[in-house]
C-alpha positions, 0 to 999 in steps of 0.5 A: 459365166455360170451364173449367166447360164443360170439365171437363163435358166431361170428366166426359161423355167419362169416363162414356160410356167405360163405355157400351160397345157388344157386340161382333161376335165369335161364334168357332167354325163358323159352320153357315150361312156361304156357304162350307157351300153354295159353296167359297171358294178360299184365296186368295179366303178370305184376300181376303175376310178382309182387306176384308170380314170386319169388316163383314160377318161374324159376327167382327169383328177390332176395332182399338185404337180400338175401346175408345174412346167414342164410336168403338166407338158408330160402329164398332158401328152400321158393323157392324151396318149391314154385316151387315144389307146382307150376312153371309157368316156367314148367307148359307145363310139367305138365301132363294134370290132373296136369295142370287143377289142378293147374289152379283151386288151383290159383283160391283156393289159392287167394279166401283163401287169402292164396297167395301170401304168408302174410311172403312175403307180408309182406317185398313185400308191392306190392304183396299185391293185391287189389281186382280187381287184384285178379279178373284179375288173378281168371278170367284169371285162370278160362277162362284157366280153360273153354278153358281146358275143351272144348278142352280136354275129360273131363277124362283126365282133372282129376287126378287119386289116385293110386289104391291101390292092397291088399297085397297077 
């Protein structure tokens, strides 16, 4: 009996390693990335490259593991997840309210330790990131952030809740 429960487990774990997920890779100028509306340093890129690129871009560098079900079901859903909360690949399209937000969560995010995520640095050593790096990327969230509010009314940098009607 047990070698029945196990060779259909086997055969399930063969047919779903050919149910694969699409893969986040989109090469190539990316026309609504934050860097077209704000510059992004070097070393700040290289940082950001490192520890959030994969999750919240439009290219994702996929590991070995990758191509293993259902790891690659996980990864997907992970990424998507990501890019959904934040893309620096689709910040210019974000209304403006948006984009001031999200800006200041980067700041919230890495002063939490809640990114990058301990799930992806735990695999991803090098996207653990030492204080310095933290400041480099929190100094360049806040001049964003400066350079925001000089420019634009202060109004249009906050983000409105839907009014709610009373029913009739």
């Amino acid at each position: 009996m047990i070698k029945k429960i196990l060779l259909v487990l086997l055969i399930i774990f063969v047919v779903i390693q050919f149910i694969r997920p699409e893969k986040n890779i989109h090469p190539g100028p990316q026309p609504a990335d934050i860097s077209t509306l704000y510059p992004i340093p070097a070393d700040v890129d290289s940082i950001l490259s490192v520890a959030c690129k994969d999750c919240h871009s439009n290219n994702t560098r996929y590991p070995w593991y990758n191509n293993i079900q259902p790891v690659a079901w996980f990864l997907a859903n992970h990424v998507k997840d990501g890019k959904s909360s934040f893309n620096l690949n689709e910040f210019a399209t974000y209304p403006l309210a948006r984009q001031y937000d999200k800006i200041e969560e980067i700041k919230k995010q890495i002063d939490k330790g809640d990114m990058p995520l301990s799930s992806y640095t735990l695999i991803h050593k090098d996207a653990i990131l030492s204080d310095a790096q933290k400041n480099k990327v929190v100094s360049w969230s806040e001049n964003i952030r400066k350079e925001m509010e000089a420019k634009y009314p202060k109004d249009s940098l906050i983000r409105r809740k839907p009014s709610r009607r009373p029913m009739d």
